[in-house]
VMD Tcl script that draws the C-alpha trace (Angstrom):
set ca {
  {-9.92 16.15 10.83}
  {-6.44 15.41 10.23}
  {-4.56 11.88 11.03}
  {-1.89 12.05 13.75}
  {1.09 9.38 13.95}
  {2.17 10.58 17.25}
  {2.20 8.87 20.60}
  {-0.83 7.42 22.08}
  {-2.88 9.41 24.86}
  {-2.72 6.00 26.89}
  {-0.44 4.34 28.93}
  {0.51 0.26 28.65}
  {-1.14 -0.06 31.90}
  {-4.94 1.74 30.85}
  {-4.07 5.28 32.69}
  {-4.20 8.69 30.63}
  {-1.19 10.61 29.67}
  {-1.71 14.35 29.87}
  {-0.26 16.06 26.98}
  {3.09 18.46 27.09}
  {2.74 20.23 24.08}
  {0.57 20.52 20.77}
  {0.45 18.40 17.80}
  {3.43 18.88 14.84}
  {3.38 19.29 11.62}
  {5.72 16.80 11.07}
  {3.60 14.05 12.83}
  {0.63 14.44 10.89}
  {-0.09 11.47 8.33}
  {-1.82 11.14 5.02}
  {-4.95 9.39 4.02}
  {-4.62 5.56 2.46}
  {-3.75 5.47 -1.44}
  {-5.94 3.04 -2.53}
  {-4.64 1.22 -5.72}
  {-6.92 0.05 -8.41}
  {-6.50 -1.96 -11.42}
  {-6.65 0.38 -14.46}
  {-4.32 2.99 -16.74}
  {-1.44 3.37 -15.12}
  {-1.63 6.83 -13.08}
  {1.12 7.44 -10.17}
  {1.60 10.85 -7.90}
  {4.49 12.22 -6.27}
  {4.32 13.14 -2.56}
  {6.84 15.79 -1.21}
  {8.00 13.94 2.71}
  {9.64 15.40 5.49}
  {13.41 16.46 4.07}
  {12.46 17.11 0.61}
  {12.24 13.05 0.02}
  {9.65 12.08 -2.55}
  {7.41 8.97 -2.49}
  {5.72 8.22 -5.76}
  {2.31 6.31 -4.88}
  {0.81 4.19 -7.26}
  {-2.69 5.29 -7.97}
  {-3.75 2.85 -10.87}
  {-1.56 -0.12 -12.57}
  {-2.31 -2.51 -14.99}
  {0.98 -4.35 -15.06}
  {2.85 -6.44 -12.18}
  {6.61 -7.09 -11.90}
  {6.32 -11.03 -11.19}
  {9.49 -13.57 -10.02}
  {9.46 -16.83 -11.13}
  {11.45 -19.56 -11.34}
  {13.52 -18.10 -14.78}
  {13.73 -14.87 -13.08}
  {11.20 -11.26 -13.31}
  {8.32 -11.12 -15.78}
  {6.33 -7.88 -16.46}
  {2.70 -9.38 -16.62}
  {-1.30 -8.03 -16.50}
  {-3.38 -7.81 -13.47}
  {-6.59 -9.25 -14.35}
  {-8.34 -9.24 -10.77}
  {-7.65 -9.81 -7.11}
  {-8.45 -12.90 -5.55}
  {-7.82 -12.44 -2.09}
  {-6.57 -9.48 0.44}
  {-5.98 -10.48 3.97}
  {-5.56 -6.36 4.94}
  {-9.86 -6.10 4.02}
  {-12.26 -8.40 3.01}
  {-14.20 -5.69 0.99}
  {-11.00 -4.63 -0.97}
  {-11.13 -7.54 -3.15}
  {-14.90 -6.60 -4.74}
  {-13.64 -2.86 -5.25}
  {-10.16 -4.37 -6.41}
  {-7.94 -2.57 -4.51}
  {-4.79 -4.08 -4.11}
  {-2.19 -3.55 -1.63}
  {0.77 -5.64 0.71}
  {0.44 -9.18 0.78}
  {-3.05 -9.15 -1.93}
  {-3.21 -12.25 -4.10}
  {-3.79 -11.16 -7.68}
  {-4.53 -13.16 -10.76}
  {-2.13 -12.25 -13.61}
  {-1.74 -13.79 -17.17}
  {0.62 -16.91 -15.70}
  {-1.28 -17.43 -12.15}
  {-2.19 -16.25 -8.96}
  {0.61 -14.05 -7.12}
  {0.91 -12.79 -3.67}
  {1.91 -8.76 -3.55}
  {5.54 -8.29 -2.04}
  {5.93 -4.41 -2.13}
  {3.63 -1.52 -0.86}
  {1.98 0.19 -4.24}
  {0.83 3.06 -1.95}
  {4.53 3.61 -0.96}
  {6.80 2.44 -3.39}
  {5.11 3.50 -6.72}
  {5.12 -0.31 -8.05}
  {4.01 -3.45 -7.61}
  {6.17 -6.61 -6.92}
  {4.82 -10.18 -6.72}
  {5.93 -13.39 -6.23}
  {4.10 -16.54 -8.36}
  {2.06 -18.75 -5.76}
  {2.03 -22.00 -6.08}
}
mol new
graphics top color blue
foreach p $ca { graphics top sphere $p radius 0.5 }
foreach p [lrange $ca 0 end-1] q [lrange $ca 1 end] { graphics top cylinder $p $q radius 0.2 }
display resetview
């Protein structure tokens, strides 16, 4: 079964909305990319438009901002993930994750799944 980013079959108010016309193509969605700590591996996605997303399969590395400015660092776990309690025992890491890397712990500013990296800021 295929996942559908459409509009909802309800109304605010509760009350069914009976449907004008068949699903699109263009309104179908993909399944989660869910990124693990390990050799880096990425895949490119072809979007609507010819656009390409590259998602982030499997990283080792974060790009981290401190105080003196970006530091390329290594993942060695994740500590917390407010998106899925279970994600932090399989590791999966993805907006807003905190992650312990080689300085600290760091909160996850970009979408892996998305934007094919992984941004963090240093938490204090």
């Amino acid at each position: 079964m295929s996942i559908w980013q459409a509009r909802s079959k309800r109304k605010f108010t509760g009350g069914r909305i009976t449907q004008a016309r068949k699903k699109l193509k263009r309104e179908l969605g993909r399944e989660s990319t869910f990124t693990a700590i390990g050799e880096v591996s990425k895949k490119k996605v072809r979007c609507l438009g010819g656009t390409e997303k590259i998602k982030l399969m499997k990283t080792d590395y974060s790009n981290l901002l401190t105080k003196e400015g970006y530091k390329k660092v290594k993942i060695t776990g994740v500590a917390d993930n407010p998106a899925n309690r279970h994600f932090v025992r399989r590791s999966i890491i993805t907006k807003g994750a905190i992650i312990n890397t080689e300085i600290g712990k760091a909160r996850v500013t970009s979408r892996p799944g998305q934007d094919g990296v992984i941004n963090a800021v240093l938490v204090e």
